[in-house]
N, C-alpha and C positions, 0 to 999 in steps of 0.2 A: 553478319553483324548481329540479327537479332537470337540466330545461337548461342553468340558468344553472351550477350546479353542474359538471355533465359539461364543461362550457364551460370553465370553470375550471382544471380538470382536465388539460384539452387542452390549455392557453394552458402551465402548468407543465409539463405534457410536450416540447411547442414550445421553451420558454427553456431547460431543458436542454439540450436539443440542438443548440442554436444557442450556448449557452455550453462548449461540448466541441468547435465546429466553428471554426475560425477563417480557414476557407478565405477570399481576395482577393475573390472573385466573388459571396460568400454576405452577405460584411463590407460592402462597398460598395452593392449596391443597397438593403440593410435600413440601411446609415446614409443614404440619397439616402431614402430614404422617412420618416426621423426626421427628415429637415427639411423634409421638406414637410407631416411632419404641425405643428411647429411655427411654421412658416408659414401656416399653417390657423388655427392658435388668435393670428398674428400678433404674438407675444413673442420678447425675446431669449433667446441661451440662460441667459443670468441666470433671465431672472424663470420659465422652463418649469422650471429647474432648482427655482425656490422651488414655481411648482403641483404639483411631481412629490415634493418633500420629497425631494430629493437635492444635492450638491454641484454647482455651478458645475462642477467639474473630472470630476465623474461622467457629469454630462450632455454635459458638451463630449466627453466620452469614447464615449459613445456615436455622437455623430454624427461624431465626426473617426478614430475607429480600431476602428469597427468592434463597440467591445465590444457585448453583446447586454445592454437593461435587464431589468431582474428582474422576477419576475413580478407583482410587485406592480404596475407600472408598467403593465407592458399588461394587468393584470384595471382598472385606473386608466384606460386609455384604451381600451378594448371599454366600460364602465361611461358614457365621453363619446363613446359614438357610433360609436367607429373602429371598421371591420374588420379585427379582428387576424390573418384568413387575408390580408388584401393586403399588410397592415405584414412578415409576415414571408415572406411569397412572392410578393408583388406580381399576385399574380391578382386577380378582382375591382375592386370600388371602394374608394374610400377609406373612405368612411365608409356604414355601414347604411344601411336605410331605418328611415325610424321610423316605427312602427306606431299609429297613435290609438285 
């Protein structure tokens, strides 16, 4: 639990700084990888937009310019699996392994 915690922690560390950073280069590959994770779960941005409890125009927002989602959003998608080190640096894979 206190992993998961410190984990957390991180992830709001992360979405600060990526919400203060609005650089071309920072903006583009983290929206190329918000459609592939939606791609993943195979939904328009409609209906991610309803799994994520945000606006049609918040989500399109994300993937078309860049803005960075909040962090409720990626503790939301580390919680289903993704790894949120690739989502915002594109190291690694996309998604954990899952442990039995």
């Amino acid at each position: 639990m206190k992993m998961l915690s410190s984990a957390v922690a991180g992830l709001r560390r992360l979405a600060s700084i990526l919400s203060t950073s609005r650089t071309s280069v920072t903006a583009t590959t983290l929206t190329e990888r918000l459609v592939s994770v939606r791609q993943d779960y195979q939904l328009s941005q409609r209906k991610m937009s309803d799994h994520f409890g945000v606006s049609p125009a918040a989500w399109h927002n994300y993937e078309s310019r860049g803005v960075p989602p909040k962090p409720s959003i990626l503790t939301q998608l580390a919680d289903e699996g993704f790894c949120i080190n690739w989502l915002l640096t594109g190291e690694g894979d996309m998604r954990r392994e899952v442990r039995s």
